[in-house]
Phi, psi and omega in degrees: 000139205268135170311293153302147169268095207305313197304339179269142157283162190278358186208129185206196167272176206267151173256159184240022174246103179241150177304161203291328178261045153224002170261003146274121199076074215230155148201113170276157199204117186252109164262131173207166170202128172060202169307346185279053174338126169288287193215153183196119181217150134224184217202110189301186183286310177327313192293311159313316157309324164244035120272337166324296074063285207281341167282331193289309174293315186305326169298314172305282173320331180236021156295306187278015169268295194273326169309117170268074181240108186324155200300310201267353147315278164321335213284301181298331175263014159262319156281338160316322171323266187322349196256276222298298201301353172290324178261337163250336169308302192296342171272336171327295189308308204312296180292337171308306195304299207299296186342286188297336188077054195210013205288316171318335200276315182274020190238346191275322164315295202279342153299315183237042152270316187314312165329267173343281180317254153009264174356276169317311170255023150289301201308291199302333203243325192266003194035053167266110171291017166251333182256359159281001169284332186260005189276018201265300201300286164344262212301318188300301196326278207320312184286320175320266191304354175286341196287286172349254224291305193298349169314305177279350191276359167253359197056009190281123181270355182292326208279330180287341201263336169280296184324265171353318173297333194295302256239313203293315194310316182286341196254355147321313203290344159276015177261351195217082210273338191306332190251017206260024152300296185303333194269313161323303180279340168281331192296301169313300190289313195283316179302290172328299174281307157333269161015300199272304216263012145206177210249119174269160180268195188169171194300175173276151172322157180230158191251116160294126214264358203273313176282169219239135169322349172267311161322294164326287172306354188277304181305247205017279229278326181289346199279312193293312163307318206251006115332295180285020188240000000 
């Protein structure tokens, strides 16, 4: 039996018959003028988490490309950043996680930003010059591994195929040495928003001790429409 679920594609646009946990906290977002759809998206609590993610790295990383904003500065509103943003992924999260039986996957995330972060700020406040040389490599490192382990904890090969850019990403980067904030932040930020605005694959449904026999059969029957879709 195959580890991955082959039958799914690994990447595809969201399907709209969605599971009860994931149409908690739903949130759409329509733009029109006049008769014209603009934009028209939605976008689950997960998807909201890693947009959340994706600003707070973009902000960082090209604050410290572009920005003379001193080490120790960044240091301090970026770990308040990093905190906060850590305490609303798990609150996004927390029932998606429970549902799916996945609750490791979002304490794993939220470890090894602390991980990171810690990391980051010995080097700027203890003035260790080996990890401020590295820190593009740190953080691409650390999400290589959440990509990983989550991969396997989803069964997902996009997730795993995202480790990997992480990983391809790390060994660019002495080639562009002028760039690699900006280049860090697109990668992470860029990862991140793909993530949300489309449907990844992943293990097959599982029958959850979190939901009510009714809750259930409502997946059942949305699982059976996006068959057919």
């Amino acid at each position: 039996m195959a580890f991955f679920n082959i039958t799914e594609p690994i990447i595809r646009r969201k399907q709209t018959a969605l599971d009860l946990q994931d149409l908690c906290g739903l949130l759409k977002i329509n733009i029109e003028v006049g008769n014209n759809q603009l934009f028209s998206r939605f976008y689950t609590r997960i998807d909201q988490a890693l947009l959340l993610w994706s600003g707070v790295a973009f902000i960082i990383f090209t604050t410290a490309q572009f920005f003379p904003v001193s080490w120790i500065t960044q240091a301090y509103f970026w770990s308040i950043l990093t905190l906060i943003a850590i305490g609303a992924m798990i609150i996004l999260t927390r029932f998606w996680t429970k549902v799916e039986q996945l609750s490791w996957v979002i304490y794993l995330w939220g470890s090894l930003m602390l991980f990171s972060l810690t990391l980051t700020n010995l080097g700027i406040f203890g003035g260790w010059g080996i990890i401020l040389m590295n820190l593009c490599s740190l953080w691409l490192g650390s999400c290589a591994v959440g990509y990983f382990l989550t991969g396997l904890g989803l069964k997902s090969r996009l997730f795993i195929l995202m480790g990997a850019i992480h990983l391809v990403t790390i060994a660019i980067l002495p080639m562009i040495p002028g760039w690699q904030f900006l280049t860090t932040g697109l990668v992470i930020a860029g990862s991140l928003v793909l993530l949300s605005e489309l449907q990844w694959d992943m293990r097959e449904a599982i029958t959850s001790p979190v939901l009510s026999e009714a809750e259930q059969t409502f997946n059942w029957q949305q699982r059976q429409q996006r068959q057919g879709e």
